[in-house]
N, C-alpha and C positions, 0 to 999 in steps of 0.2 A: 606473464601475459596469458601461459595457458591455463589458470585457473578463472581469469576473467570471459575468454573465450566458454570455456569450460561452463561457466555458468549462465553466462547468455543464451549456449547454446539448449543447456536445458532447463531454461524458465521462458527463453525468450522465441525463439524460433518456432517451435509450435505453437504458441500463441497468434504469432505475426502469420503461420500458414494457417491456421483457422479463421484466423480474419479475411486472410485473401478470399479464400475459399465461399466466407459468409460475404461480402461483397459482390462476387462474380454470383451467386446464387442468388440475393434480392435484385440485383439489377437485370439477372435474364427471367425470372420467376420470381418474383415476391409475394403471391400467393404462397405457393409451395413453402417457401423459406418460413412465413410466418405462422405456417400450419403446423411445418416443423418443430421450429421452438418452443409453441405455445403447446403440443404435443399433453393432451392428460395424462399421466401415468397412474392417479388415480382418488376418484373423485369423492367426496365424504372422506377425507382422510383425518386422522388425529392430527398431520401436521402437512403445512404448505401454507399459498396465501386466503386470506383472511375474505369472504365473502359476507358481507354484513346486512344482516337484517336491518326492517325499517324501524326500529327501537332504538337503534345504534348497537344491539350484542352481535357476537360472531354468530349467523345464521353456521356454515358451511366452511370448510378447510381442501382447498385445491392442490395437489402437488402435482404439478407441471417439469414436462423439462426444463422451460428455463428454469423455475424456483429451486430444481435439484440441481444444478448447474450453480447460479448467483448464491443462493443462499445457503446452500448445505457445504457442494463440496468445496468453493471457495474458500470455508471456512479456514480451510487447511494450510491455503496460501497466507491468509493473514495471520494465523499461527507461528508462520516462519517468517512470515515479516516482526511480529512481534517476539519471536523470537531474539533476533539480531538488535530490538532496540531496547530488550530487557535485558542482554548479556552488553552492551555499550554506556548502559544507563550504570548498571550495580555491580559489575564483575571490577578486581583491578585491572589497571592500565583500558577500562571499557573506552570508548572512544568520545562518548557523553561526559565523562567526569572532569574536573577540574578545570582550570582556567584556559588550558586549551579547545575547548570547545566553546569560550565564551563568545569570541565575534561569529566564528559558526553559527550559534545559537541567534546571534544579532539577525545576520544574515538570512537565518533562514524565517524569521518573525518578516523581512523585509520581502523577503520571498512568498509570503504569501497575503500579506496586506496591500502588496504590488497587483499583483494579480486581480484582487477583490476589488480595489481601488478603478485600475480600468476598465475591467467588464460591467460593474454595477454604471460607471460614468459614463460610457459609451451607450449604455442601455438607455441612462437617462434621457441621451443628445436624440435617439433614435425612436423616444417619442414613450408617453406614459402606458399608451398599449402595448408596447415591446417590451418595456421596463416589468409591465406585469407579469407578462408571458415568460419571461426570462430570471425574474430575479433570484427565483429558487435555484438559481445553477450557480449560483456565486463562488462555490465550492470547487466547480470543478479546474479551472485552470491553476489552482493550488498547486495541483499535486506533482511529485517527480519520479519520473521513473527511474530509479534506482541502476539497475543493470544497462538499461542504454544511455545513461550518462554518466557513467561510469567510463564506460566502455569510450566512449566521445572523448569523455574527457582525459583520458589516457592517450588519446591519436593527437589530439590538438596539444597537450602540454606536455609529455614524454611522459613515461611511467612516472621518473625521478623525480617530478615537478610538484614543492608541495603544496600549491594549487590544487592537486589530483585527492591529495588527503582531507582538503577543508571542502572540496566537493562532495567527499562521501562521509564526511562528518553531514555536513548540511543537507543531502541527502537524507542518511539516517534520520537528526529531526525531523525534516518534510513527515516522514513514511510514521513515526509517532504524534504530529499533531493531526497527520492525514487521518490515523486510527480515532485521534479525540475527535473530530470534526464529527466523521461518520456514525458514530455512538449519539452524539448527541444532537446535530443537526437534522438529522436524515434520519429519524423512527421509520417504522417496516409498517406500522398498524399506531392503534387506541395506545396511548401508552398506561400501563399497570406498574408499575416500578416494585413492587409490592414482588413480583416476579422473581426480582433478581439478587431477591434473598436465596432462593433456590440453587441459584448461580453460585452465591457468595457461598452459601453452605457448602457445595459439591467441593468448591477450590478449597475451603478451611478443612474437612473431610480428607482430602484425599493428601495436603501436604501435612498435617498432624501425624495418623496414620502411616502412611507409607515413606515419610520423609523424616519431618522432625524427630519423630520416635522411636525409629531404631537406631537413629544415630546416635541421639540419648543413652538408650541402652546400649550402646557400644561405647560410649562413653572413656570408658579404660581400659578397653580392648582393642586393641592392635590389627586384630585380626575382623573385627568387624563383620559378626556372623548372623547379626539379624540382619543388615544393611544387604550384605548379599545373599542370606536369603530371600528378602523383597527382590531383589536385582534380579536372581535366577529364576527362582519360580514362578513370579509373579508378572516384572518386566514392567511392559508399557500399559495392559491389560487396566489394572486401577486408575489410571490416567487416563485411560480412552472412554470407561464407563462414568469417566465424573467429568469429561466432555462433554460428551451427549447429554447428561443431564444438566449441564451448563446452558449447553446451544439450546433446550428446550427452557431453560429457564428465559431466554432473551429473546426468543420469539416470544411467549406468552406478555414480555415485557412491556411488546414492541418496538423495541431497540434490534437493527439490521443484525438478522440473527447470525451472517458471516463473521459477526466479531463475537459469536459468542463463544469462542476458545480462548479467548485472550485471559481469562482468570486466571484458566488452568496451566498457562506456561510456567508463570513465578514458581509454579509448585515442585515442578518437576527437576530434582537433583540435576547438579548443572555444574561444569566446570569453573573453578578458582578463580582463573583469570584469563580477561578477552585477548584472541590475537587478530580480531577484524574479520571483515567476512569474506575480504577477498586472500585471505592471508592462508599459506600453504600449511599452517597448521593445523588450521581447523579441520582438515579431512582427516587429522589424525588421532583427534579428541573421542576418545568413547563414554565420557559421560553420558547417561542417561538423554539429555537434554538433544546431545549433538545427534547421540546415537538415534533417534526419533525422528529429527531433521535429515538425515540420512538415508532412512528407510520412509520418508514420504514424496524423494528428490522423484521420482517415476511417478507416482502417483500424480503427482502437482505435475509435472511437464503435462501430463493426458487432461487433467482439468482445466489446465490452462488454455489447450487446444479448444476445448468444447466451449471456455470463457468466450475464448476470439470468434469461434463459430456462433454461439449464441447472443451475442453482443453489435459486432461489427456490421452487420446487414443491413449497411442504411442503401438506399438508391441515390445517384449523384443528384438527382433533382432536388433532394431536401436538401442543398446548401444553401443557407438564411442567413438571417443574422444572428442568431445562435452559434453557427459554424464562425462568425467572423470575430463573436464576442469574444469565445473561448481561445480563438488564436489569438489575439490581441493583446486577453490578459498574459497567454503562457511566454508569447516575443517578446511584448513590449513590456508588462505590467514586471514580470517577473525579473529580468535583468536590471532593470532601474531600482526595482525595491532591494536587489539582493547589495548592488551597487553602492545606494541610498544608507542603508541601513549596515553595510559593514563598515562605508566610512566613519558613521558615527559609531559605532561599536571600536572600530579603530585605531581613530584617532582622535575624536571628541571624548571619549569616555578613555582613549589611551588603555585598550586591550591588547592592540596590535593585532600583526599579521605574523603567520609562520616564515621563518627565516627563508629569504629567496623569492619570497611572493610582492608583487607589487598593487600599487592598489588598482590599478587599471583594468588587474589579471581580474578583480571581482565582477568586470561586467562581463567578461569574457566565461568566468566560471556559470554564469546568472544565463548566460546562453545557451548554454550546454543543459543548463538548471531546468530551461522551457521544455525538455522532451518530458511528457505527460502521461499520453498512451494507457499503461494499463490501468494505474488506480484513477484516471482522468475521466477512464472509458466507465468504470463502475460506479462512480460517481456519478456521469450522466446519465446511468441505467437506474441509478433509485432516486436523483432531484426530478427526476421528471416522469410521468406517465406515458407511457407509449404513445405515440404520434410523431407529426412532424418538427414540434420544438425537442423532444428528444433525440430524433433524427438527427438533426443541423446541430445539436449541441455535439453528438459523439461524433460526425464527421470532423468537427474540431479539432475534437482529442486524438484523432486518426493522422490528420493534419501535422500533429504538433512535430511531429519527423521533421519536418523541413527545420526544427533549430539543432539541429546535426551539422545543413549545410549551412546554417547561419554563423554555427557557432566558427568553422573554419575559417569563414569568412572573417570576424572578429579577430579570431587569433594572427590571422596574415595583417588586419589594420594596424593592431594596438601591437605588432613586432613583439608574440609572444615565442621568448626565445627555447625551444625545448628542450628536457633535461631527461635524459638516458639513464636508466639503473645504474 
């Protein structure tokens, strides 16, 4: 349990105090707050958001706090998100592979067509002008936060319960279709695709070079003396300059330039085989890979503060129907599809359930499933442009805490019985 605490505390807690903080500040001040974030850092820039001339070319390049905030240093976060679902995906015993992830995978397909399903229909019932206004957020009640439903769902099923395992399997998927979503539904600008040959060069570049290639030549050496030459002298250094030339290939792209590190993870040397990311090994992997994940654990808690500060500042008045759509999908939509779609993954299609799990336990997991919050929150920050339908959409994702005590609530109905290490 104290590696879960352990990482809550530093991905999650500053986050959740930055938010309080951007809250209690738009609702006493929201002048101030929005003078704050929108803050120039500096104007005519080679990079930032995109100000367009009347031809449709980029007149102008703004870098803003928030844009260095959402779009740069974020990038970081979903690095390490994508991290944990390309070592789950490709590593042995990864938590993605094999037929044990297969109702997960059901599940979590149920889990986010659940969700799209009620907010797009409820938007319908609430009239074609709401339906406008709204339909580009369809996205946002998808997503799951990872570390507090986790967390949830370890108090609600006991650590030992392996319900707790196909929650953070289906988690994990969430957090890599969350990535596909945002790449390709949500563009930052114009799109160039033409861009992200740039991209694709930096990552082929940098894991030939500094990867494949000395392992080659070490080939029948033992001792492996280019590999940790790369290692010691070089380090992380080739991987961080063929980042940045990534993340600028995917602005130019206009694909959300937060994901433009995601090429460069596959590249980076990376341990054999996964033990999970709540699992007490992993702080003790010094591959290259981990060791990176490790030296950004500080970094990322401080961005993640500035995320919640710069995000969360809605005032309580803009609660809409944005705010009721996005809860709607994450309560309702999402436990029914998770429900829905693992019983057919389980016993229609006969993939089953992990031994001790019941099928009941899937609405109860699907509850725990609805906490949304961070990637809920950054979703609402790029389907929508600033105003009050963005507003009422992230007070949503703000919202979506209460399936914490929903989910409790669930696990006392359906008598889920808990299981101890």
């Amino acid at each position: 349990m104290y590696r879960v605490w352990n990482f809550v505390t530093n991905y999650s807690l500053l986050l959740i105090l930055g938010a309080l903080i951007a809250l209690g500040w738009a609702n006493l001040d929201a002048d101030s707050y929005h003078h704050f974030v929108h803050l120039v850092i500096w104007d005519h820039a080679p990079i930032g958001a995109a100000h367009m001339a009347e031809d449709g070319t980029v007149a102008y390049r703004e870098l803003s706090l928030h844009y260095l905030v959402n779009d740069m240093l974020m990038a970081f976060f979903f690095a390490i998100a994508a991290k944990e679902v390309w070592e789950a995906v490709i590593l042995e015993n990864g938590s993605l592979r094999g037929k044990k992830a297969a109702t997960p995978l059901f599940a979590t397909a149920g889990g986010m067509l659940g969700p799209i399903l009620v907010y797009l229909g409820l938007a319908m019932v609430f009239g074609s002008d709401t339906y406008e206004a709204v339909k580009n957020g369809w996205a946002i009640p998808t997503a799951t936060d990872i570390a507090f439903s986790y967390l949830v769902g370890r108090l609600v099923f006991g650590a030992g319960h392996p319900a707790v395992r196909f929650l953070l399997l289906l988690a994990i998927a969430d957090d890599a279709a969350g990535l596909i979503i945002l790449a390709i539904f949500y563009p930052s600008g114009e799109l160039a695709p033409e861009w992200l040959l740039l991209s694709l060069a930096a990552a082929v570049a940098v894991f030939v070079l500094c990867n494949a290639l000395p392992r080659r030549m070490d080939r029948h050496n033992q001792a492996r003396p280019n590999s940790t030459w790369m290692r010691e002298k070089l380090g992380f250094w080739p991987y961080l300059v063929a980042a940045c030339i990534s993340w600028y290939g995917f602005m130019r792209a206009g694909i959300h330039p937060a994901l433009g590190l995601l090429p460069i993870v596959p590249t980076i040397p990376h341990a054999d085989r996964a033990f999970g990311i709540f699992s007490e090994a992993e702080q003790y992997l010094s591959d290259l890979l981990n060791q990176i994940e490790h030296a950004l654990k500080h970094p990322v808690e401080i961005v993640l503060f500035f995320f919640g500060l710069m995000n969360a500042g809605v005032e309580f008045n803009a609660i809409s129907e944005p705010t009721w759509l996005v809860l709607a999908g994450l309560l309702v939509g999402k436990p029914l599809g998770i429900l829905i779609m693992g019983i057919i993954g389980a016993h229609v299609l006969r993939l089953g359930l992990p031994e001790g799990m019941r099928t009941i336990d899937l609405l109860v997991v699907g509850c725990v499933a609805a906490i949304g919050f961070t990637v809920s929150l950054f979703i609402a920050s790029v389907a929508f442009d600033a105003g009050p339908v963005q507003d009422a959409a992230k007070m949503g994702a703000l919202f979506s805490f209460a399936a914490a005590g929903i989910s409790f609530v669930a696990g006392m109905l359906c008598r889920v019985q808990k299981v101890r290490v």
